[in-house]
N, C-alpha and C positions, 0 to 999 in steps of 0.2 A: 504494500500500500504506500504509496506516494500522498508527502505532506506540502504543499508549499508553502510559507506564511514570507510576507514580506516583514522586514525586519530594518527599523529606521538605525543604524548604528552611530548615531550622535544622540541617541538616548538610552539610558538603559532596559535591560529586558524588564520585560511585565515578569509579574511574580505568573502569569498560564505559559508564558514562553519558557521561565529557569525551568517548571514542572515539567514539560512538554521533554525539553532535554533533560531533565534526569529521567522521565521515562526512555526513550531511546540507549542514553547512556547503561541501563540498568537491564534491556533488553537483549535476547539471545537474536542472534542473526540465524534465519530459516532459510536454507536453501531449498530455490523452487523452478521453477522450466527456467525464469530465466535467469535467474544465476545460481546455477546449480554448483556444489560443491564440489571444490578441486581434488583432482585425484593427487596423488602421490608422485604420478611422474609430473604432475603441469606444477606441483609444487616446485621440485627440484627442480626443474625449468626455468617457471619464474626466477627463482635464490641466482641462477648462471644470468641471466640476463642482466634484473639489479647488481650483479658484482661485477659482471663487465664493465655495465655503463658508470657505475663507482672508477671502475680501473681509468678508463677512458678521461673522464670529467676532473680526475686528480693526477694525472701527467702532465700538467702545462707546464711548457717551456719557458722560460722569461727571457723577451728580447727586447732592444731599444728601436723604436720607431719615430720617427720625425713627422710631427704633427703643425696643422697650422694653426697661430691662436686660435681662430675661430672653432676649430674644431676641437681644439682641448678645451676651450671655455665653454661649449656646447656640453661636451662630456665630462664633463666636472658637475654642470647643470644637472647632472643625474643624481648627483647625490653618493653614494657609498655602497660601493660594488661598483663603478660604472666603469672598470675595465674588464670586469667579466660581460658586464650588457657589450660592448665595443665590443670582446670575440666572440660573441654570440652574432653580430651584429656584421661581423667579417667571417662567421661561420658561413651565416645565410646569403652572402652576396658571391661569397668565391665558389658556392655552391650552383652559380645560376651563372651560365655560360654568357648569356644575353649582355648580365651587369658585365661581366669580365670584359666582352667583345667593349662595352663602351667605354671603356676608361683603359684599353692599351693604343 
């Protein structure tokens, strides 16, 4: 069963909303047609993939790159992490042949 409630977060919850979550928090999860309980091998499946992608996302290189103000003050504007969004941000573009063709 599907709940939706919109929920204002610049106010605190209603005392039916804290209830609402500790009912759910306090409830058993039922598997049913559609999401039916994992076997054993999709278990250990999943565990290989999340350690991959653990492996993958904690191997960065560190190197020096030559930026224009603008664009370090843009990326500064991000706030804290904004050299992880910047390789996520050269993940997605070196990925797309199209951006590459236009800026060689």
């Amino acid at each position: 069963m599907k709940v939706y409630k919109d929920i204002d977060f610049n106010k605190g919850l209603t005392a039916e909303q804290l209830a609402m979550l500790e009912d759910v928090a306090n409830s058993l999860a039922i598997p049913d047609e559609e999401c039916p309980e994992l076997t054993d091998e999709q278990i250990t499946r999943l565990a290989e993939v999340a350690r991959t992608r653990r492996q993958q996302t904690q191997t960065k290189q560190t190197v020096a790159i030559r930026l224009s103000p603008q664009a370090l003050t843009k990326a500064k504007s991000l706030g804290k992490g904004y050299t992880t969004i910047l390789s996520r941000i050269l993940e997605t573009a070196l990925a797309d042949n199209e951006i590459i063709k236009q800026y060689l």
